[in-house]
N, C-alpha and C positions, 0 to 999 in steps of 0.2 A: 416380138418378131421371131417366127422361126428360122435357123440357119439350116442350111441344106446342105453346105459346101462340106462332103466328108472329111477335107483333109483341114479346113479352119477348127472342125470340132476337135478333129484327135489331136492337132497341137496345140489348138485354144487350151486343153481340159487341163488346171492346175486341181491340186490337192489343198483348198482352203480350207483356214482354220475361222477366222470373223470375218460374219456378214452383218450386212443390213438388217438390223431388228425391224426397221420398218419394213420391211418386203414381204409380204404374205403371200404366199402362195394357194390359192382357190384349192378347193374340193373337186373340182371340174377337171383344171390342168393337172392336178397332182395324179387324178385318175388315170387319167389321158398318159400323162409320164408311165406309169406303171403300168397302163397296157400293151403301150408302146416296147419297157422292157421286158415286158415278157412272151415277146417273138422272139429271145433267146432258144436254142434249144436245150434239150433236155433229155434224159434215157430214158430208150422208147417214149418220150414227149409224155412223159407222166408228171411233169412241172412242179415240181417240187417244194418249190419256193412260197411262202407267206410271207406278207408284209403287216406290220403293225405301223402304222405314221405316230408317229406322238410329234405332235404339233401344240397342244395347252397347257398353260400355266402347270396348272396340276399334273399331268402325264409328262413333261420336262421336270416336274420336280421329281416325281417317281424314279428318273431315269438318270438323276445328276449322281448319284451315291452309288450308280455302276458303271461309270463310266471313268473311272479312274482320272487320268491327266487329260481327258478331251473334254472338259465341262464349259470355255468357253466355247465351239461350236454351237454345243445343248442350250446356250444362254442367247446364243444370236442368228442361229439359222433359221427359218421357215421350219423348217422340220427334221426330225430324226426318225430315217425311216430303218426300223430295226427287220431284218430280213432271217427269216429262219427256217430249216428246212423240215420238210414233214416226212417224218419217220414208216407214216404207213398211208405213202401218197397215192399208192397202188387201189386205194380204198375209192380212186373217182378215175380208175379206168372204165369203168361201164361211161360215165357219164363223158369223157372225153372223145375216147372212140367212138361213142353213140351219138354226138355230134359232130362228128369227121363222115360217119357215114349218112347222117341229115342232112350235110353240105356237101355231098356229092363226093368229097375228098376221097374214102374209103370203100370201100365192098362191104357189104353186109361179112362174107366167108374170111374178109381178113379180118375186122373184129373180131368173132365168133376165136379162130385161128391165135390172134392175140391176147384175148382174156383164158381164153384154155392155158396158153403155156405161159405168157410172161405175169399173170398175177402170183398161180405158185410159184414160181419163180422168187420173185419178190417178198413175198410172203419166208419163201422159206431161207431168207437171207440173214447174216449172221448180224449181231447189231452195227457191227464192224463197219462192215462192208455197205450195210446202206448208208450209217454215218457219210462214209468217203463220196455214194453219189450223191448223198442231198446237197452237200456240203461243196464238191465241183460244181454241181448244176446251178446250183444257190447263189455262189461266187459267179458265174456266167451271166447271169439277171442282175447282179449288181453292178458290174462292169457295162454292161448295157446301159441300165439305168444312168450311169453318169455321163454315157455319153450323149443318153436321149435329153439329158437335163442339160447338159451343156450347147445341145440342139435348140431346146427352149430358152436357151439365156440365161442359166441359172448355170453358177459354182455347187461344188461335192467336196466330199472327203473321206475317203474310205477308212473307217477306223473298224479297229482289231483291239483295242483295249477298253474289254469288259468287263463285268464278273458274267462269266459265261454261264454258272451254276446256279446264277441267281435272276436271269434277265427273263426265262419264259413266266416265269411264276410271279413276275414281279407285274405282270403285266396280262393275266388270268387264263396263261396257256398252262397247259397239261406238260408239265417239264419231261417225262419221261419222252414223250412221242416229239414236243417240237424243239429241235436241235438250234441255237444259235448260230450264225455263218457268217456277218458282219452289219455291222451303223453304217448307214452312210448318210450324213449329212447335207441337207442341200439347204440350198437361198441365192442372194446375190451377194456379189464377195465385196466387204467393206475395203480390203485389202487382197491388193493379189496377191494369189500365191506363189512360191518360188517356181523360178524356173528348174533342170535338172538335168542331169545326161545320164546318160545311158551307154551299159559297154558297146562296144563295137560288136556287129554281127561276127565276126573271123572269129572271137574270144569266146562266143556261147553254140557257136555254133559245130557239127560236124558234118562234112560230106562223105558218105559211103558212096 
């Protein structure tokens, strides 16, 4: 059953660690889930973001010896879905703005106008710096994604403890090009997760 209520999801969403080993999550919904997060945006909507699901025996075994202290998630969620960013995403601007202008979205002249200046752009960037966008944008479709799973009835867990050097190659990506940005584990949550607080707005905040 999906939940609609925006604000049951954002406080529903705990950070679980075990679920239901019985709960599998379909090919269909998981799809579904991840198209849903990736209406996140993105600079210049060059989307940045890859997912790998590792959901079988084998591809969970691949992934328990880099995941440091999260390995019961890896043993009991539906899936780990490992999210990475692409180093040279600039490479499917034709193909994105050339379907924004097949969908009426765009002008022919602002495509034209946007592959002229922002692919060199992109291209001519330090590795630094695109690191920092994939890597923001990357984190935006992940935090989506939990909330669109939390929409579907399903618990997450954002984990950050990986071997980050080791994760694209372990799993037949081109290490150089696709950067790591975080797990995030879904399923339904055997146990709930902690509740938590948060500072006060006055304390993080400032008004100019």
């Amino acid at each position: 059953m999906i939940e609609n209520n925006f604000e049951t999801i954002l406080k529903g969403r705990r950070s679980v660690r075990n679920y239901d080993p019985a709960v599998k999550i379909s090919k269909e919904e998981m799809s579904e889930m991840l198209a849903e997060a990736t209406l996140a945006p993105s600079s210049v909507n060059l989307q940045p973001w890859r997912f790998v699901v590792v959901e079988s025996d084998e591809a969970k075994a691949t992934l328990k010896p880099l995941i440091r202290f999260n390995t019961l998630q890896n043993e009991t969620s539906s899936a780990m879905v490992l999210i990475f960013g692409d180093m040279q995403c600039y490479e499917r601007a034709e193909e994105i703005y050339g379907q924004a202008v097949a969908e009426g979205k765009m002008p022919e002249e602002v495509k034209d106008k946007q592959l002229e200046s922002i692919v060199p752009h992109y291209k001519g960037m330090s590795p630094e710096k695109m690191n920092d966008i994939v890597k923001i944008d990357g984190s935006l479709a992940a935090m989506q994604l939990m909330l669109v799973a939390r929409g579907h009835g399903y618990d997450t867990n954002p984990i950050g403890g990986f071997e980050e050097d080791q994760l694209a190659k372990a799993f037949g990506l081109d290490e150089s090009r696709y950067v790591p940005v975080m797990i995030v584990s879904i399923g339904k949550a055997l146990e709930g997760g902690y509740e938590s607080v948060r500072l006060p707005v006055d304390k993080i905040t400032e008004w100019k």
